[in-house]
C-alpha positions in Angstrom: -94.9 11.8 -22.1 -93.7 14.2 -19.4 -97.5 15.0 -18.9 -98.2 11.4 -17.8 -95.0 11.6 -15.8 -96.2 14.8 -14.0 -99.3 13.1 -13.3 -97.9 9.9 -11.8 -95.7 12.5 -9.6 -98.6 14.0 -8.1 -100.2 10.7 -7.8 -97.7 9.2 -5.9 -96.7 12.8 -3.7 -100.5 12.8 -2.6 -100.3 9.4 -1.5 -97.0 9.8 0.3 -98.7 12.8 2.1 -101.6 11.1 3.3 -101.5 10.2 7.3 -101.2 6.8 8.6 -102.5 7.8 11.4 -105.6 9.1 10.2 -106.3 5.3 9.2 -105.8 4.1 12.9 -108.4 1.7 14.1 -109.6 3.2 17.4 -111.1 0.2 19.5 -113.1 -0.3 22.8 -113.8 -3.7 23.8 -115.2 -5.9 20.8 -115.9 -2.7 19.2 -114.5 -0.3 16.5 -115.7 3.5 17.3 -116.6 4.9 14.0 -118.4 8.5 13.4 -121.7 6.8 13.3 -120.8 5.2 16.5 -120.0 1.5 18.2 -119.4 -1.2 15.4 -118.6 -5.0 16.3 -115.7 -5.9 14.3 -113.4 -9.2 14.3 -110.3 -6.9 14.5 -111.6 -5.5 17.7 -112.6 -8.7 18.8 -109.0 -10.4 18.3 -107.6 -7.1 20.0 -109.7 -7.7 23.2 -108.8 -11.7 23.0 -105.1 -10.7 23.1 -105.5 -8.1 25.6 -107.4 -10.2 27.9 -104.9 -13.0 27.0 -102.5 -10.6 28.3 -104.0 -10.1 31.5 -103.6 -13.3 32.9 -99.5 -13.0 32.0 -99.9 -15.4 28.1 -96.9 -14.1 26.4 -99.3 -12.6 22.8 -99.4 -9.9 20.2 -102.5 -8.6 18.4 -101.1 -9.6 15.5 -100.4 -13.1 16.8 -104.1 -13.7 17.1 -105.0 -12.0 13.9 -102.9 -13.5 11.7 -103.1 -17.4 13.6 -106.7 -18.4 14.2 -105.5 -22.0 16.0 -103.7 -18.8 18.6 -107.4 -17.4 18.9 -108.9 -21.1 19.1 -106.8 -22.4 21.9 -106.8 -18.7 24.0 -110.4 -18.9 24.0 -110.6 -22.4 24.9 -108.0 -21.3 27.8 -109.4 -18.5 28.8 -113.2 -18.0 26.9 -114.8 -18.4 30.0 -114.0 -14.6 31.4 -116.8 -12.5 31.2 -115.0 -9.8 28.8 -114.3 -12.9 26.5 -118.4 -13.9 25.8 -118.6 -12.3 22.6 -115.5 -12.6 21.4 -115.2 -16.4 22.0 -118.8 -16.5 21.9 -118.0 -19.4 18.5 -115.3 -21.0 20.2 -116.9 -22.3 23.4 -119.0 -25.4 24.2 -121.6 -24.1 26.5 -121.2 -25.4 30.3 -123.0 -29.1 30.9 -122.0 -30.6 27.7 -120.9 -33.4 28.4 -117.6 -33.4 25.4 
């Protein structure tokens, strides 16, 4: 019993010592910067929608976009027309001349 007990010790030290901010999500633009390089992700793309959102003085948090996709509907439906916005609203946007 106090074998298993050791082992659930060192379990749960090891995790305890592990770095949350080795697990940080580095982004730049729509993209998440790996080792391997560029990678378009939806959490970098929500980042730049809030950031962007940001910019024009809307009062939002990365989080707020992430977690409420009618926020990311109605920003990019605001705001989806600015040129750092085309991929990340690229779903959300009727293209121009439509007539709805």
């Amino acid at each position: 019993m106090s074998r298993h007990l050791l082992c659930f010790a060192a379990v749960v030290a090891t995790i305890l010592v592990a770095s949350p901010a080795a697990a940080r999500i580095e982004c730049r633009d729509n993209f998440q910067i790996t080792k391997y390089g560029p990678i378009s992700t939806p959490y970098c793309e929500e980042q730049q929608i809030a950031r962007v959102a940001r910019s024009y003085g809307m009062a939002v948090t990365d989080a707020e976009v992430r977690n409420n996709p009618n926020t990311k509907v109605y920003l990019c439906q605001i705001i989806g027309g600015d040129n750092r916005l085309k991929g990340s609203c690229a779903g959300y946007n009727a293209p121009r001349g439509f007539p709805w």
